[in-house]
Structure formats: C-alpha cells, structure tokens
N, C-alpha and C positions, 0 to 999 in steps of 0.2 A: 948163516941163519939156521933156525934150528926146524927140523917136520914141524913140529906145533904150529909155530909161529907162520910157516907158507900155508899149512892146509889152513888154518884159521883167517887169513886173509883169501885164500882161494875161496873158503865158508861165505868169506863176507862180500868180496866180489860177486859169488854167484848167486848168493841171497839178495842183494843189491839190485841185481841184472835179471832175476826171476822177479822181484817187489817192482821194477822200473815195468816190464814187459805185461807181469799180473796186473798193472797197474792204470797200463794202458787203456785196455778195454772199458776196466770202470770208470775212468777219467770219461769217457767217449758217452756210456750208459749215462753217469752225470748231467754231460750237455745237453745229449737228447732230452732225461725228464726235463730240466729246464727250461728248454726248447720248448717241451709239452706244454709247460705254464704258457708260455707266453703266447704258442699257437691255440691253447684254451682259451686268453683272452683275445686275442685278434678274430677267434672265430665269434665269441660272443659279439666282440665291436663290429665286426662285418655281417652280424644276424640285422645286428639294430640299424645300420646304415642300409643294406638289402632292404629292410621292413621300411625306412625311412622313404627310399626308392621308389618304393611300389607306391607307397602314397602318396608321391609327387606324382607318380605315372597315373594313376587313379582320378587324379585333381584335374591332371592336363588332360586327360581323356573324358572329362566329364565336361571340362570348361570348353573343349572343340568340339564335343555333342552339342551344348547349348549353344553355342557360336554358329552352329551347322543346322539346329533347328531354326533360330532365330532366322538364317538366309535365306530357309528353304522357304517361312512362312513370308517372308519377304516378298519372296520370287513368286511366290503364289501370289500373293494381294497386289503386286504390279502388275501379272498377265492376267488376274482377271479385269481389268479396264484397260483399251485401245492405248500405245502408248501416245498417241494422237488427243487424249482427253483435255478436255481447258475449264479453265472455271467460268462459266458467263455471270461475271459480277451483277448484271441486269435484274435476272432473277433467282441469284445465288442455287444457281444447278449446274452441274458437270454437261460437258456437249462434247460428243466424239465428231471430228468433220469426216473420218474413213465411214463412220456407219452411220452419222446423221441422228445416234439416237442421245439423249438425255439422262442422266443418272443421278441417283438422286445424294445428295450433300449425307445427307444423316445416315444413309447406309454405306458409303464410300467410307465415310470417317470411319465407321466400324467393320472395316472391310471386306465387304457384302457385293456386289456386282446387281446393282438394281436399276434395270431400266424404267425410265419413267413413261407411264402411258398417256399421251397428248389429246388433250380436250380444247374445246374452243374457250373455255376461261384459265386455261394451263395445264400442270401435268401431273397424275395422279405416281402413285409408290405404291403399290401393292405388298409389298414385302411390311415397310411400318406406316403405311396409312395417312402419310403425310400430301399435303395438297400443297402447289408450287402455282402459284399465281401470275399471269403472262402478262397482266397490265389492260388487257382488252375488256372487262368488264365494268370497268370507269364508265361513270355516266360524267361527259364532258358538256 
C-alpha cells in the first residue's frame, strides 16, 4: 500500500473517531433539550393538578368547618335543656323531672332555653309571650 492511501484511511479513521467522540456530547445536549420539552410540560401538568389539589383541600376544609359548626351549634341546643327533658303532651310544654321546671314548645323549637313561669291558670314565656294553659280554669 501506498503513504496516500494509509495516511488517508488513518484521515478517515481519526475524523471518524473525533465526529463519533465530538459527537457524543451533542447527542447528550439533544436528549437533555428534549427532556426539557417534556419536563416543561410535566411541570405545567403538575402546576394544574397541584392547583386542582389545593381545591379539593379547600372544599374538604370548608365542607369539615361546616360539619364542625353544624356539631358545635348541635351540642349547644342539646346542653342548653336537661337531657332529662320530655314532652308533656297534656299541655304540649317540655318538663325537666332533674329541675322540675317547664319549657316552653315555641322557643325549644327555635332553640332558645325558656323556662316557663307557673301561674295558677298555667305557664307564662317571657322570652315570646305565649301563655300555656293547665286545664284548671274550666268552670265544670
């Protein structure tokens, strides 16, 4: 073989093996920008899911306030009457037997704690002004 002929393969060899090596890096910078695309849209799809999140968390935290008021105003309108309370269907008024006293139907419904004050013809409401009638002013 002739010098030409090996330095021109040796040429092409090592142009080959510099373009493979030169090569390398840019193949590499390639994947990355294209990586970039894709981690651009994954970050944008995980902004909107993130944002999606928060508004589920918002919902559920709004919907166990309401759940937690609702309890609380619960828990209030049952300790304020004796759990002992009963309906006397007689004279449709509430009667506590621990404390004996009377309460009155129209402010219980509205959950109000109104004792009633007893007269010799029944029991007056101070709070709405209703008069509860005990059967004893019949002329028999």
């Amino acid at each position: 073989m002739s010098d030409q002929i090996i330095i021109g393969i040796a040429v092409f060899v090592l142009s080959a093996l510099l373009a493979w090596v030169w090569n390398k890096p840019i193949r590499k910078l390639w994947r990355k920008l294209r990586n970039l695309d894709t981690l651009e849209n994954l970050s944008e799809e995980l902004s909107g899911a993130k944002s999606k999140i928060l508004n589920l968390e918002k919902e559920n935290l709004n919907a166990r306030l309401d759940k937690a008021k609702y309890e609380a105003n619960d828990l209030k309108i049952r300790n304020l009457f004796p759990s002992d309370t009963s309906f006397d269907k007689r004279f449709g008024i509430w009667f506590s037997q621990s404390t004996g006293l009377h309460y009155c139907t129209s402010c219980k419904s509205g959950s109000v704690s109104s004792p009633l004050k007893e007269d010799p013809q029944g029991w007056h409401c101070y709070t709405c002004k209703k008069f509860f009638d005990n059967g004893k002013n019949f002329n028999h």
